[in-house]
N, C-alpha and C positions, 0 to 999 in steps of 0.2 A: 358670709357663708356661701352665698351664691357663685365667687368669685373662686373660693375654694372646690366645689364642687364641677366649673368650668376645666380647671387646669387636670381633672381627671381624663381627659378624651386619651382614646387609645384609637390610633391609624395606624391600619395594618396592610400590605402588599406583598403577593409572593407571586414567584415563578419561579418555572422548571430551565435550568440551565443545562444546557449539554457539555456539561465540562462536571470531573471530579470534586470533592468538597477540597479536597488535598490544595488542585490551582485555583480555585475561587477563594480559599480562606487567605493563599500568597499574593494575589490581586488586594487583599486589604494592605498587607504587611510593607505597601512599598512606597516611597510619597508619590514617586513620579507617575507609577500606575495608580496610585487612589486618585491623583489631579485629572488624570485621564479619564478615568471611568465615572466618579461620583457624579459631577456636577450636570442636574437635570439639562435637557435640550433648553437651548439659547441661553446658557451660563457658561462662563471658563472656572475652571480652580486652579489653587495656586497654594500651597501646603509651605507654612510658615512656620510650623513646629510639629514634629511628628516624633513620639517616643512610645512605637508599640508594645509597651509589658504593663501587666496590669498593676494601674495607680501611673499611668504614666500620662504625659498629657499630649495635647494637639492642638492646633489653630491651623485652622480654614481659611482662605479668602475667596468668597465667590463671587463673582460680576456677572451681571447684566449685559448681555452684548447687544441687542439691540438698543437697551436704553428708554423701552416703553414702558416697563417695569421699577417699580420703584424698592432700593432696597433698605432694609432696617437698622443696617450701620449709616449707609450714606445714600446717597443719590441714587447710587446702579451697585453697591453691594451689599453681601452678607459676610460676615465676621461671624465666623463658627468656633467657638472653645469648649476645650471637654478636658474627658479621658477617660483612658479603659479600665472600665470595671472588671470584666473578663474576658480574659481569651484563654478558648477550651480548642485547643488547635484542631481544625477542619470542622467543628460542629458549631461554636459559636463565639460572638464577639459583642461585650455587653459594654455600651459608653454613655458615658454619662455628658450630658451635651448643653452648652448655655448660649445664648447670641448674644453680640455684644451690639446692644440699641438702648437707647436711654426711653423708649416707648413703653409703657410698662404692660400692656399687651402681649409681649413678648419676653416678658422677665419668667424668670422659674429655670427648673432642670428639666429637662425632657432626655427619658431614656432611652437610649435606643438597642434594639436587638436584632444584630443580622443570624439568621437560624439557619445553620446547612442539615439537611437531610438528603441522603444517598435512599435516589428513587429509582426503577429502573430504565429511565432514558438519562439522568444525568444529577442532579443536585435539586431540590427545591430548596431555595432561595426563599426566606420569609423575614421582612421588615417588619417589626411590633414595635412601636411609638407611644412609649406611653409618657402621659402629664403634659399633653400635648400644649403649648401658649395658645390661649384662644384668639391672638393677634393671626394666629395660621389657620388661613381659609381653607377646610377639609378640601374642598374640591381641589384646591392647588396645591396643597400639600398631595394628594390620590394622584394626582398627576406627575407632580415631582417623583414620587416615589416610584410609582412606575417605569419611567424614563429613564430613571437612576438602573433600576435591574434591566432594563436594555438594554443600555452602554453597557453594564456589569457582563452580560451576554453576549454580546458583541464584541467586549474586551479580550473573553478567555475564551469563546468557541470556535 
């Protein structure tokens, strides 16, 4: 029970983007721009199956570039698979997200929710994570997540 009640964690991060909901929702929609933007500081990505409509799926490949970091597919990566539960064009994109690691720390769905709301300097940007694997240390995952709406900001301003 305790184990079930772990996998409840919800990690959440937002920021205000200066760009519309309109080119921040087309920043998801593209593989080459998600490879570009998603992957937290000292990680590359590399988009191995991408079918944006919803029920549609995807696989990630993230690495490690320095190599200090250990990752839950292998050595230096993460192996990301999902797919979209919703897309509500320019307001929201709901996926449903699995890693592929034989660690069972990391086993389960974890949801994810990117939320555009039109503020008056630009878009907040809000990540909800919920059924979080409790293999993912909050602090690193608040970090990641962060980094991720940087590059996201950095991408389309």
């Amino acid at each position: 029970m305790s184990n079930l009640s772990q996998n409840k964690r919800i990690d959440i991060a937002s920021r205000v983007i200066q760009a519309s909901s309109q080119t921040i929702y087309q920043a998801f929609l593209h593989p080459e721009s998600l490879a570009t933007w998603l992957p937290p500081t000292g990680m590359s990505g590399q988009v191995n199956r991408f079918e944006p409509a919803e029920g549609g799926s995807f696989q990630i490949t993230l690495t490690y570039e320095d190599g200090t970091a250990s990752g839950k597919t292998s050595d230096n990566t993460d192996v990301v698979q999902g797919r979209f539960v919703e897309l509500v064009p320019d307001k929201r994109i709901v996926q449903a997200v699995l890693f592929d690691s034989e660690n069972p720390a990391f086993a389960g769905e974890m949801v994810q929710s990117w939320v555009m709301e039109p503020v008056e300097k630009g878009t907040k940007v809000t990540i909800i994570c919920e059924n979080v694997p409790a293999g993912i240390r909050k602090e690193d995952h608040d970090i990641g997540l962060r980094s991720t709406l940087e590059n996201l900001a950095a991408f389309v301003e």
